[in-house]
N, C-alpha and C positions, 0 to 999 in steps of 0.2 A: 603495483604498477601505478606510475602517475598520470594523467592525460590531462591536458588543460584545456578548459572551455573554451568553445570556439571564438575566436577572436569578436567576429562583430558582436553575438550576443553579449557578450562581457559589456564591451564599448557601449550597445545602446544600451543596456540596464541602467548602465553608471551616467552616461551622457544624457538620458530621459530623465533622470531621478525615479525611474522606477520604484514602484511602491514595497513588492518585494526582491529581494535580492540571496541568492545563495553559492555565497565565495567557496565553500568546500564542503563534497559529499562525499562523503565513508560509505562504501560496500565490503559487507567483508562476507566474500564468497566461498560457500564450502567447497572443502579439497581443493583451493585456488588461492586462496589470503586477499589480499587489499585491493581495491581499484579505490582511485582519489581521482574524485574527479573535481578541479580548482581553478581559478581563476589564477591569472597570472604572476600577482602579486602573493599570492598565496602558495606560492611552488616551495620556497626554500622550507616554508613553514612542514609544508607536508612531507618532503623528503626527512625531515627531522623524526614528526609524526610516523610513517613508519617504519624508522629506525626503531623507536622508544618503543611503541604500542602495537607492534605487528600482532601480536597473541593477545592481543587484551583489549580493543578500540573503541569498546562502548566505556571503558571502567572511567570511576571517578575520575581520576589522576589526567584519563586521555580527556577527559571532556574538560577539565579546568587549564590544559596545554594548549587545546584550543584555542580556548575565550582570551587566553593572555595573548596569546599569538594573530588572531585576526581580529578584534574588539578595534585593538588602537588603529587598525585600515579602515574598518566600519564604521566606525564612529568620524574620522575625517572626514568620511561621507555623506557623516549626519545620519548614518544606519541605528537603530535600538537593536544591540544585540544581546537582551537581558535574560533572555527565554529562546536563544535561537537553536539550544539545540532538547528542546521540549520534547519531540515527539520521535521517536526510535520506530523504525515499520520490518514486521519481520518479512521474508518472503518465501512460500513452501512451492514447487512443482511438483507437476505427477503428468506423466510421461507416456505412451501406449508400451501398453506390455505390464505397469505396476499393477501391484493387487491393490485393488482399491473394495474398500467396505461395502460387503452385502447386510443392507440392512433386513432385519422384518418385518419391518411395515412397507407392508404390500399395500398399504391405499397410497403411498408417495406417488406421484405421478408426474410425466411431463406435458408440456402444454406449451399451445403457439396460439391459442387465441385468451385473451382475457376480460372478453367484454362482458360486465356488469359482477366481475371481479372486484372485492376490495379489500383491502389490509390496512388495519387498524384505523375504519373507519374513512382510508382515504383509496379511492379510486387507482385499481392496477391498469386497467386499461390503457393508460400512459406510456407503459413500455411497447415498445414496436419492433416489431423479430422482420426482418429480414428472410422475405424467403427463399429466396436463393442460396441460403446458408443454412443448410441441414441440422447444424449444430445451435444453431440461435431456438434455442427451447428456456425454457423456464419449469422446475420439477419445485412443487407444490404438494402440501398437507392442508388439510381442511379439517378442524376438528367443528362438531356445533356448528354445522353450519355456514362455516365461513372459513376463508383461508387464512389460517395461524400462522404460517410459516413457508417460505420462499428462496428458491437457489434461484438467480438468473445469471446472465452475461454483464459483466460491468463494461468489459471495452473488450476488442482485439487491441492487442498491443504494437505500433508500429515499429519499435525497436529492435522485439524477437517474435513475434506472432502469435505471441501465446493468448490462448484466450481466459479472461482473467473474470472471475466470479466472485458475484457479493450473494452474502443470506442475508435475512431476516426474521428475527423468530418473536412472536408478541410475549411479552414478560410474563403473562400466567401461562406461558405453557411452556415456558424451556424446564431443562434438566429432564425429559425426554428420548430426547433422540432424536427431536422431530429435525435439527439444522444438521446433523451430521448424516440424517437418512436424504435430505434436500441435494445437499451436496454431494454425498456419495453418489444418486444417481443422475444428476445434472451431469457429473465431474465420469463415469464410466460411459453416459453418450457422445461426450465429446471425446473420449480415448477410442472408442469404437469405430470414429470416422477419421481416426488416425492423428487428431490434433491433440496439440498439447496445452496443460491449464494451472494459469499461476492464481494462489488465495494469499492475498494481502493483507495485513492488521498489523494492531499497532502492539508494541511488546507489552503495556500494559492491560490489554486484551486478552487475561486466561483463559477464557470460556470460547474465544474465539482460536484459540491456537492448539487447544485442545482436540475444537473442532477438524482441524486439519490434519493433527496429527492420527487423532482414532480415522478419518477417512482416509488414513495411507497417503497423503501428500508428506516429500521429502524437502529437510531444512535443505533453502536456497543461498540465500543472503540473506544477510543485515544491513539495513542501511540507514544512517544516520547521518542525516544533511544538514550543514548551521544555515539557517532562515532568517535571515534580518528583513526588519521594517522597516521602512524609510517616516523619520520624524518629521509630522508636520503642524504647520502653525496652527491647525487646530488639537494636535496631542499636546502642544506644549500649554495652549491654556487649558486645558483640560486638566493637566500637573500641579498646575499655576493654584486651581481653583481647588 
């Protein structure tokens, strides 16, 4: 499926000279295939797109289709599109009703207060739970004294509702369990009050996709956006120099 970006946002990115800009994004949704989502000038391209690449839209072949294909729009614009399509982000959900990881550590806990809480030396107290929202917890490990490791809320998402979680694990203590125990039980109290929870990373991310997968979240999409930057008279002498 194609849908092309709404009209005015297109117009002001292009008409502000916005700093960044991103002419076409690939989802390739499981059990579902392609949604493109593209700027206007960018249709014919994408209908091309997937024709050629419908089974394959991350591989070499589709990502240099691209570049040959929107560069020469971007660059009219004075876009750098040399690195736009750098960062690939997978996306897993898990749903009420999935079996989701019982872990054994039984010290994992959740929490809505974190005053005089810190991680890695810098103050948690900073996040702030809502409470009128049952689900805004934060489930926490403390080895020594202190808190090693962290599931909390990253956002609700306004597009599907889903509520979407970041961890944190301090680098002498993974390979544990401790981010997969965090997230297992952040990710079952929120299935519990009937919501649903998306974990975001990026494909170069094993350690974190691992994580999702041993907690029983299920591949969503892929999605892979070209990100261009708009050049400016301070990148060019920066070149220059």
């Amino acid at each position: 499926m194609i849908r092309l970006e709404e009209k005015e946002l297109e117009e002001q990115v292009i008409a502000t000279n916005h700093h960044i800009a991103v002419p076409f994004e690939m989802n390739h949704i499981a059990g579902e295939g392609l949604d493109l989502l593209v700027y206007s000038f960018c249709e014919a391209a994408a209908r091309e797109f997937e024709e050629k690449f419908a089974d394959d839209p991350t591989s070499e072949a589709a990502q240099a289709f691209l570049y040959e294909k929107i560069t020469p729009f971007m660059q009219e614009l004075e876009y750098d599109c040399d690195d736009a399509l750098g960062v690939i982000y997978y996306e897993f959900h898990a749903v009420p009703g999935d079996e989701i990881l019982v872990s054994d550590l039984t010290d994992c806990e959740l929490v809505d207060d974190l005053t005089g809480e810190v991680f890695e030396n810098l103050p948690l107290d900073e996040f702030e739970f809502l409470e009128t929202d049952p689900c805004d917890k934060m489930a926490i490990l403390r080895r020594d004294g202190k808190v090693v490791c962290y599931a909390g809320l990253n956002d609700v998402c306004e597009d599907d509702g889903l509520y979407e979680i970041t961890v944190e694990c301090e680098e002498d203590y993974r390979g544990n369990g401790y981010a997969k125990a965090c997230v297992a039980l952040l990710t079952r109290h929120i299935l519990d009050h009937g919501e649903s929870v998306k974990y975001v990373c990026t494909s170069d991310n094993a350690a974190s996709i691992r994580t999702a997968k041993a907690v029983g979240f299920r591949d969503y999409k892929t999605c892979m956006p070209f990100v261009c930057y708009k050049i400016t008279d301070e990148d060019e002498e920066d070149a220059e120099d």
